[in-house]
KOLPATI-761903 format. One record per residue (C-alpha): residue number from 1; residue in three letters; x, y, z. Coordinates in Angstrom, 3 decimals, decimal comma, padded with zeros to 6 digits, always signed. Layout:
BEGIN
(NUM "ala" (X Y Z))
...
//
This chain:
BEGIN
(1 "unk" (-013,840 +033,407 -038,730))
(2 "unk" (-014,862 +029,695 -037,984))
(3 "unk" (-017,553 +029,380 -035,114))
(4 "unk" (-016,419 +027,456 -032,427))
(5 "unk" (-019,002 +026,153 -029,281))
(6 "unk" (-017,974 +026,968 -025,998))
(7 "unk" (-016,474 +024,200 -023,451))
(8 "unk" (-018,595 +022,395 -021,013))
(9 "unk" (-017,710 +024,164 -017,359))
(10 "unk" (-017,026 +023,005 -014,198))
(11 "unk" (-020,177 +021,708 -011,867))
(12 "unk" (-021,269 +023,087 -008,584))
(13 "unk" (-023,218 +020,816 -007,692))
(14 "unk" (-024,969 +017,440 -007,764))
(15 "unk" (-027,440 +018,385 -010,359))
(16 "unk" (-025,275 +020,419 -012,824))
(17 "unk" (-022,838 +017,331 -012,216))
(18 "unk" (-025,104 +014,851 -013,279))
(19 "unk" (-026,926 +017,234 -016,294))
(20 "unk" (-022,930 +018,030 -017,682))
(21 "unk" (-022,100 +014,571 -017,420))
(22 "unk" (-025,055 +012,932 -019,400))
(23 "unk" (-024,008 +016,086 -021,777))
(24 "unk" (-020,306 +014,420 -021,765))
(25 "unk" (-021,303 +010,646 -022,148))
(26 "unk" (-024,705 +010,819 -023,169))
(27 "unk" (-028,063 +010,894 -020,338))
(28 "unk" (-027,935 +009,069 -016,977))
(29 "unk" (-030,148 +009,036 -014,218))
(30 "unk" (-030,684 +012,404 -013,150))
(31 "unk" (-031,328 +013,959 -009,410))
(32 "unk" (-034,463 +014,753 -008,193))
(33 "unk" (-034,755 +018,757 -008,260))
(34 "unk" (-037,941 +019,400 -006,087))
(35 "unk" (-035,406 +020,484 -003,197))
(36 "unk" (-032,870 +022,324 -004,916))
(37 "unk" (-032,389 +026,315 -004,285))
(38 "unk" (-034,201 +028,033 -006,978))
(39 "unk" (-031,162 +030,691 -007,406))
(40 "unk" (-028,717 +028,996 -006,393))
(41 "unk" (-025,342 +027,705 -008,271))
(42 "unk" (-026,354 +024,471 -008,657))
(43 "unk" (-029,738 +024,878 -010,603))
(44 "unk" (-028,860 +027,643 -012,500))
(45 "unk" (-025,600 +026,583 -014,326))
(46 "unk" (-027,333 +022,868 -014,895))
(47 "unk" (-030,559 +024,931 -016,846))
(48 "unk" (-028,139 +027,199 -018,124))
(49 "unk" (-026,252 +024,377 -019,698))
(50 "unk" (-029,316 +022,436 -020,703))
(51 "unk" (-030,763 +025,858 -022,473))
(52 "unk" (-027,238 +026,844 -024,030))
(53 "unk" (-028,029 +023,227 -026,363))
(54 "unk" (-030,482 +025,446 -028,041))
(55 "unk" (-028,103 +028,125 -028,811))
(56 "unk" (-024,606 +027,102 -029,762))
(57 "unk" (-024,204 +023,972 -027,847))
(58 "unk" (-021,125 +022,648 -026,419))
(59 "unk" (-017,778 +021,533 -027,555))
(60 "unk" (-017,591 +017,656 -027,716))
(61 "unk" (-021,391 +017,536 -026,988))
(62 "unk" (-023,778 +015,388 -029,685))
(63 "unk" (-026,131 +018,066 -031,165))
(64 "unk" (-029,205 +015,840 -031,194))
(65 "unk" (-029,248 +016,163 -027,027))
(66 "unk" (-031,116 +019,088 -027,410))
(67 "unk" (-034,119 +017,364 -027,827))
(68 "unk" (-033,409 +014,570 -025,603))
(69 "unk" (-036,490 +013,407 -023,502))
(70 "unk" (-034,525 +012,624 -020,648))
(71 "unk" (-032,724 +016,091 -020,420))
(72 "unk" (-036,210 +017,578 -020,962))
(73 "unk" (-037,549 +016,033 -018,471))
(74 "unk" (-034,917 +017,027 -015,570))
(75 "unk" (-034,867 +020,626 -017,261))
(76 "unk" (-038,712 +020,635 -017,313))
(77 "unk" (-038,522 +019,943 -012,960))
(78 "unk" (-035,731 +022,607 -012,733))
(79 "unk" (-037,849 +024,956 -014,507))
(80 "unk" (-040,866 +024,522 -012,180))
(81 "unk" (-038,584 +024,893 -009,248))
(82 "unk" (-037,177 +028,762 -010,710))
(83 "unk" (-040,908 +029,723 -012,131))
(84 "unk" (-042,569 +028,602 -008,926))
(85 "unk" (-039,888 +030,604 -006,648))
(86 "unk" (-040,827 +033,920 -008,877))
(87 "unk" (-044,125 +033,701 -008,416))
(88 "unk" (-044,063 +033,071 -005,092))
(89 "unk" (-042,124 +036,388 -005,289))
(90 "unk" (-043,527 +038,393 -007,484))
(91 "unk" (-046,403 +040,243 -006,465))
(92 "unk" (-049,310 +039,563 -009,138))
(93 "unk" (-050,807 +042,567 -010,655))
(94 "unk" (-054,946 +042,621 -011,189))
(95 "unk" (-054,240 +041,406 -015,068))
(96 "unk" (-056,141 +044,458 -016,491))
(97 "unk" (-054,119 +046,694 -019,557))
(98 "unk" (-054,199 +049,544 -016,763))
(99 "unk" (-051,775 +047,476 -014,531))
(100 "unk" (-049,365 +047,092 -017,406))
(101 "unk" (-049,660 +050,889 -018,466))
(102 "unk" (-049,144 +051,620 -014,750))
(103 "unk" (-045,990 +048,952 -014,349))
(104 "unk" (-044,590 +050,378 -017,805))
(105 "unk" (-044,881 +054,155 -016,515))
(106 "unk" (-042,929 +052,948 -013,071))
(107 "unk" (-039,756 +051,977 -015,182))
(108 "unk" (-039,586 +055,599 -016,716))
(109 "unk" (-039,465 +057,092 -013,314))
(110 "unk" (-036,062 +056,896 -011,383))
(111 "unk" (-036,025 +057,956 -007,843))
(112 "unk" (-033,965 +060,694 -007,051))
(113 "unk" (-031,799 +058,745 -004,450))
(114 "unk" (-031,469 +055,770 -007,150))
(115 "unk" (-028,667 +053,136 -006,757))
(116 "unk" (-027,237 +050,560 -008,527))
(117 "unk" (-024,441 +049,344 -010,863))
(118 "unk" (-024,287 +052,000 -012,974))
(119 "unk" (-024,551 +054,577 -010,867))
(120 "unk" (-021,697 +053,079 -008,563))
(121 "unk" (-019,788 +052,720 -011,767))
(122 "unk" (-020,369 +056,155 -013,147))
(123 "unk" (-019,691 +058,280 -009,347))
(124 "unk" (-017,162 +055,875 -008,140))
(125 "unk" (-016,692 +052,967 -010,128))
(126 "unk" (-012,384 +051,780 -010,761))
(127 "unk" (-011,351 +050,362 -014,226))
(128 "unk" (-010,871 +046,653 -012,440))
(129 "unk" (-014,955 +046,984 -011,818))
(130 "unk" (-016,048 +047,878 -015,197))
(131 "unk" (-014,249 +045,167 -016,517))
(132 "unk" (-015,514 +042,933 -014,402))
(133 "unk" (-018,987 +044,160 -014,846))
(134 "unk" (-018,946 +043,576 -018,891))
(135 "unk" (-017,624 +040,105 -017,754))
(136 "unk" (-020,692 +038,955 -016,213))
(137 "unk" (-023,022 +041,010 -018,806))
(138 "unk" (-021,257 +038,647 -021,769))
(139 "unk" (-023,360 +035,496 -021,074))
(140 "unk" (-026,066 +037,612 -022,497))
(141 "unk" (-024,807 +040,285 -024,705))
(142 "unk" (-022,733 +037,738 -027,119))
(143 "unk" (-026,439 +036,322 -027,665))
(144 "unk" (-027,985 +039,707 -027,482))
(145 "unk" (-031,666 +039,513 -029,017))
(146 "unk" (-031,645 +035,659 -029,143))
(147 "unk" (-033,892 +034,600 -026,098))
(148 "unk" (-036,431 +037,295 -027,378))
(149 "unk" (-036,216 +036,091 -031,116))
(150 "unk" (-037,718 +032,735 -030,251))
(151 "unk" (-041,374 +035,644 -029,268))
(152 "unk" (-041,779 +036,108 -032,862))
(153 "unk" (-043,464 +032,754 -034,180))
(154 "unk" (-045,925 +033,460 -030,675))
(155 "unk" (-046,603 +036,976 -031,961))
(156 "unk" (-048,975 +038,283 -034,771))
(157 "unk" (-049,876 +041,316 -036,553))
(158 "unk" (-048,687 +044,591 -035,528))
(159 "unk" (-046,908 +043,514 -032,206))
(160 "unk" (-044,408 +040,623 -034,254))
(161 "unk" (-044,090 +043,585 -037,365))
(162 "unk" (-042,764 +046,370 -034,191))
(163 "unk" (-040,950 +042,998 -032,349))
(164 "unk" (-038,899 +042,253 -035,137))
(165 "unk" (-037,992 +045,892 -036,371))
(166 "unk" (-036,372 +045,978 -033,095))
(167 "unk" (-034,751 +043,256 -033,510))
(168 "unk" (-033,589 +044,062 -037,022))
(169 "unk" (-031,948 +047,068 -035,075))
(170 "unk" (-030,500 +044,025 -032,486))
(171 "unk" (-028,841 +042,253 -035,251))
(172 "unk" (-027,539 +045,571 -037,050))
(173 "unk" (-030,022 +046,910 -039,434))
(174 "unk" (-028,560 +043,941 -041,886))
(175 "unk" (-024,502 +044,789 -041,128))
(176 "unk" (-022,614 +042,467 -039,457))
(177 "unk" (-020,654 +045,107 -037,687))
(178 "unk" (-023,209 +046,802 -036,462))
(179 "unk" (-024,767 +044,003 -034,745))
(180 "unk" (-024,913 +044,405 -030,753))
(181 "unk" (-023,723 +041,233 -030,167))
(182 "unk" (-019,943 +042,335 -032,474))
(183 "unk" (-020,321 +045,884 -030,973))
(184 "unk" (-020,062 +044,136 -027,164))
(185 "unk" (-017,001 +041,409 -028,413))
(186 "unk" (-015,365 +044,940 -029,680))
(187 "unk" (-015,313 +046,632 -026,321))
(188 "unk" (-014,579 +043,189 -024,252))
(189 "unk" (-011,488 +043,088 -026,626))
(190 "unk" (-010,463 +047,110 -026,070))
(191 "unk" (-010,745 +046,140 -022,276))
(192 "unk" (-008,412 +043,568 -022,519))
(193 "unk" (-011,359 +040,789 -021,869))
(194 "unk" (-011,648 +036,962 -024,116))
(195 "unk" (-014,352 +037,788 -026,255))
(196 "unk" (-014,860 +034,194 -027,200))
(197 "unk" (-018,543 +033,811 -026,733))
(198 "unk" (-019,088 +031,442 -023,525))
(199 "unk" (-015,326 +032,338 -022,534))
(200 "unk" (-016,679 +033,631 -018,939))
(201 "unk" (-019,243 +030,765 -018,056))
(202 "unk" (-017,118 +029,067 -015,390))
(203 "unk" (-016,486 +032,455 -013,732))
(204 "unk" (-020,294 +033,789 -014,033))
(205 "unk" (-022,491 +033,268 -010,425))
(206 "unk" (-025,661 +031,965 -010,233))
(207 "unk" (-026,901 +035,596 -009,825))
(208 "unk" (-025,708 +036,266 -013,521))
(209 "unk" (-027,002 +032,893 -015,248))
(210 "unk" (-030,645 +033,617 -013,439))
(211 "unk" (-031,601 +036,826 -015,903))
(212 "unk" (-030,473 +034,796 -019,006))
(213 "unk" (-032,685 +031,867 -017,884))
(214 "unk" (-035,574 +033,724 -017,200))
(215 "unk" (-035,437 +035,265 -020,855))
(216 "unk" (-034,424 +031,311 -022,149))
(217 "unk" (-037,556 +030,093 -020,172))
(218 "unk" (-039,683 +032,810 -021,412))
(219 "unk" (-038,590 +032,563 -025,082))
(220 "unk" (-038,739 +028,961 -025,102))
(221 "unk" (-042,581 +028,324 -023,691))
(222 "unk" (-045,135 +029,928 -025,780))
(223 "unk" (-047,285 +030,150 -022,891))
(224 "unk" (-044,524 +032,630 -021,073))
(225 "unk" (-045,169 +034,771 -024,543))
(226 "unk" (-046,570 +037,629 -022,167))
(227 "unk" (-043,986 +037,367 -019,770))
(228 "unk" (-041,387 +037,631 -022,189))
(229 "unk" (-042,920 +040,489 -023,768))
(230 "unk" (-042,437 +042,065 -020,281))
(231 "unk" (-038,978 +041,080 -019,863))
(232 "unk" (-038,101 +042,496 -023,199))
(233 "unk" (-040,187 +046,061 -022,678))
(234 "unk" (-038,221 +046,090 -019,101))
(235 "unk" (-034,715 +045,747 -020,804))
(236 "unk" (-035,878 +048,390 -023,506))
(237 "unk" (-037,401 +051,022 -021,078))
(238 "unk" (-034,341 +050,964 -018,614))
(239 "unk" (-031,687 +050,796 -021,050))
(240 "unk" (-031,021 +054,222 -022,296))
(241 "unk" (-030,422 +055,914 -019,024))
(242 "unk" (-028,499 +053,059 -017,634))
(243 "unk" (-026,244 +052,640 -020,795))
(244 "unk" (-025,454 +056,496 -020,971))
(245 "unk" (-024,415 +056,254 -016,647))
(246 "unk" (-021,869 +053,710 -018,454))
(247 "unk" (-020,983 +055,462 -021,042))
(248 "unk" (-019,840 +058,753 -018,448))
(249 "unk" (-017,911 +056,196 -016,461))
(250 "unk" (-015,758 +054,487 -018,955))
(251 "unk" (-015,299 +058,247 -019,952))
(252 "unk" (-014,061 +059,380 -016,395))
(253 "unk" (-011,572 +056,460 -016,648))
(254 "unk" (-010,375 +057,125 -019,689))
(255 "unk" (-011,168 +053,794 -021,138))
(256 "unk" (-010,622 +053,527 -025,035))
(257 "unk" (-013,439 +054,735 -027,730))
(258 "unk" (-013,918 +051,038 -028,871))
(259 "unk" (-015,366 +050,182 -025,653))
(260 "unk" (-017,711 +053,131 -025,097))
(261 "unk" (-019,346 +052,471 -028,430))
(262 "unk" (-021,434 +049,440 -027,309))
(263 "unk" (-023,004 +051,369 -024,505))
(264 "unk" (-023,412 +054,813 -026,814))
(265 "unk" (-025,223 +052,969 -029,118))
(266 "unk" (-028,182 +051,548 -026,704))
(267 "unk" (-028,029 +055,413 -025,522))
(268 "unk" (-029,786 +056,465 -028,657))
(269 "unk" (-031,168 +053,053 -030,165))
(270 "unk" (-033,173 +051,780 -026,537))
(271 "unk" (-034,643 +055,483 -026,813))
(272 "unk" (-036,062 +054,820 -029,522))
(273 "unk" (-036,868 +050,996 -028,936))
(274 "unk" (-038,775 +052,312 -025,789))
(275 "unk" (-041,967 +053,674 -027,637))
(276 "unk" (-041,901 +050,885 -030,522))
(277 "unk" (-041,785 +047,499 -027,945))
(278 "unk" (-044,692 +050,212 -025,859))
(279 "unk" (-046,696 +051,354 -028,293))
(280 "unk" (-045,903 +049,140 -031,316))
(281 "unk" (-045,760 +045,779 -029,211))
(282 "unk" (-047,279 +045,878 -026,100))
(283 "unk" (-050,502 +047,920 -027,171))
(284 "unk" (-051,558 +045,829 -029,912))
(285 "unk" (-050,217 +042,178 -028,228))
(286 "unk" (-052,570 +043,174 -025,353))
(287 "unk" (-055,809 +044,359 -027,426))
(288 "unk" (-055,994 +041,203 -029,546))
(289 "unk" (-055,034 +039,142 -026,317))
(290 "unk" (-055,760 +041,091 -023,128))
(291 "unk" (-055,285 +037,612 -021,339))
(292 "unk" (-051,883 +038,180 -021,131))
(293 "unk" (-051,642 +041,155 -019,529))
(294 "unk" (-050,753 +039,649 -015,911))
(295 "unk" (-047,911 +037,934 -017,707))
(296 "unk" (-046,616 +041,017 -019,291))
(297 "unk" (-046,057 +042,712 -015,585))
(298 "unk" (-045,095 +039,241 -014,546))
(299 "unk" (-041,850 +039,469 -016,927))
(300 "unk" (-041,054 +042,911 -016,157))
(301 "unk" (-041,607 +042,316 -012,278))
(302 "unk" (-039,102 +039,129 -012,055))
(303 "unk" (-036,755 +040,672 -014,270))
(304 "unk" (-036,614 +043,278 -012,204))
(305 "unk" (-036,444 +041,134 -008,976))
(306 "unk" (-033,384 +039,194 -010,692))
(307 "unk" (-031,611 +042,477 -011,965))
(308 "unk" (-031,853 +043,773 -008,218))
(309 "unk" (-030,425 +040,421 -007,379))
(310 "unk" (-027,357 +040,734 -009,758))
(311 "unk" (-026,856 +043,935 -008,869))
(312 "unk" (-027,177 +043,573 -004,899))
(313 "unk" (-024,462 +040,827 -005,345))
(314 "unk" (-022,162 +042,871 -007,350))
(315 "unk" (-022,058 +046,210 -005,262))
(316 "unk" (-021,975 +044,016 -001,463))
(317 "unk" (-018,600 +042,400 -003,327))
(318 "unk" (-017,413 +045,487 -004,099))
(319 "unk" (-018,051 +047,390 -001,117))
(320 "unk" (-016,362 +044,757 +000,162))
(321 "unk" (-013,075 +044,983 -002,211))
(322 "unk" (-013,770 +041,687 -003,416))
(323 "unk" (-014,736 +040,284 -006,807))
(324 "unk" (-018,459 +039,045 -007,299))
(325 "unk" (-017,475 +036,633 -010,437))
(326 "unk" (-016,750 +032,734 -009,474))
(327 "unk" (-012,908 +032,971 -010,542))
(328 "unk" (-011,629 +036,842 -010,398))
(329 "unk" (-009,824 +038,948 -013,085))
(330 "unk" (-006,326 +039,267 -013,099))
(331 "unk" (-006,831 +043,223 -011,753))
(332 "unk" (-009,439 +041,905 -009,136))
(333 "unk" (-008,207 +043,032 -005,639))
(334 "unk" (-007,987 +039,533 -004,625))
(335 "unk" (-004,910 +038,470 -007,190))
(336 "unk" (-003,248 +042,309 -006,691))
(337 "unk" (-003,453 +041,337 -002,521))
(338 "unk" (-002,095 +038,134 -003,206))
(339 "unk" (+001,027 +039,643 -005,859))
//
């Protein structure tokens, strides 16, 4: 199958206007970004774009832009703008291994009156939502393991030899088919969804593009190493639970085997990842540099602030019988109102 890069989307602003267009013709003059919402639409697809150059690129786009000074620059401002507006929320922990134990044992514990996506989706969730749901989740899980593969030249010793045998789980124990990454484009396709990777860009909100730039950010800094460790222990430590909520709703509706597999797979595999990225990363990362231990509850506290974010947006949109993606699916209530 040849690989294709994505298109360049649509701007929504004057900043990702001016960052695709020096993509298009080569850099300009870019905006100041001191002002710019830190979430919003405009930021996040222009770093999104900017930090998809060091993953597949763009269609049309000169390869050698990744390393362009000028885009660096601009991307460097934007990044200060979404790292200093997660700090400022983000309450800091007392950057002792205690705080990180204590922040890891909070993510095992879910309250009994939890909410969220996947409980909406496995109690009451409809066929048009789950769809649209893996929609928004493909900007990351067509990269799945990427962003936290760029950790492993910052890691030594025990914590890269546990990072990367999750990872080798990530990228399917060595099978192609088996990868997480294929497993996701399989059940996008048995839902009826474009697979092609970067297909749902133009539709994703700036709510959706935030989480993968964190994890880009993280994974491209070496000193957000910590941070990144906490992102990826946060992802690892939910998963399981969360994954086997989907699993029971695409079950309820009936939806075809090929697209339960993705999420029945990270039902048994995140169990497992749980106690190695713990135990196996985390433990030894933090005895050889106990530095980092702020930034390890850093990550997991902004990824949860962001996931909360995401999921906040999704479930007021639905509430609301509306879609939460930029340009609906065909099933969306919007285009079945309109038919």
């Amino acid at each position: 199958m040849l690989v294709e890069p994505p298109a360049l989307p649509e701007p929504r602003g004057p900043l990702s206007a001016a960052v695709i267009g020096s993509l298009r013709r080569g850099p300009e003059i870019l905006p100041p970004v001191e002002v710019t919402d830190p979430y919003g639409e405009d930021l996040q697809l222009a770093l999104y774009c900017l930090y998809e150059l060091h993953y597949r690129g763009f269609a049309g786009v000169d390869e050698d832009l990744e390393w362009d000074p000028a885009l660096l620059t601009v991307r460097r401002a934007m990044e200060q703008v979404f790292l200093g507006a997660l700090r400022d929320e983000v309450v800091p922990s007392d950057g002792t291994p205690d705080a990180v134990d204590a922040e890891l044992e909070s993510l095992l514990v879910e309250p009994v009156d939890a909410r969220g996506v996947s409980h909406h989706l496995r109690r009451d969730g409809e066929r048009w939502q789950v769809r649209e749901y893996v929609a928004h989740r493909s900007l990351y899980h067509l990269k799945e393991a990427d962003p936290q593969a760029w950790v492993i030249a910052r890691l030594d010793g025990p914590a890269k030899a546990a990072l990367v045998t999750v990872e080798h789980d990530e990228y399917g124990a060595g099978d192609p088919d088996r990868m997480h990454a294929h497993l996701f484009a399989e059940m996008m396709r048995a839902l009826e969804l474009d697979a092609t990777y970067g297909a749902y860009l133009d539709a994703a909100p700036a709510a959706t593009l935030a989480e993968v730039n964190l994890m880009s950010m993280c994974g491209l800094h070496r000193s957000l190493r910590g941070a990144l460790v906490g992102q990826f222990a946060a992802v690892e430590l939910t998963s399981s639970p969360g994954s086997d909520r989907l699993v029971r709703a695409m079950r309820r509706l009936d939806l075809p085997d090929a697209a339960v597999e993705f999420y029945a797979e990270h039902v048994e595999a995140d169990a497992v990842h749980e106690q190695v990225v713990r135990r196996g990363v985390i433990a030894p990362l933090l005895a050889a540099e106990p530095a980092l231990a702020a930034d390890v509850v850093f990550g997991i506290r902004a990824s949860g602030l962001l996931a909360d974010r995401f999921g906040d947006l999704l479930l007021e949109r639905w509430a609301e019988d509306r879609s939460a993606l930029c340009h609906p699916l065909p099933d969306a209530p919007e285009h079945r109102a309109a038919s």
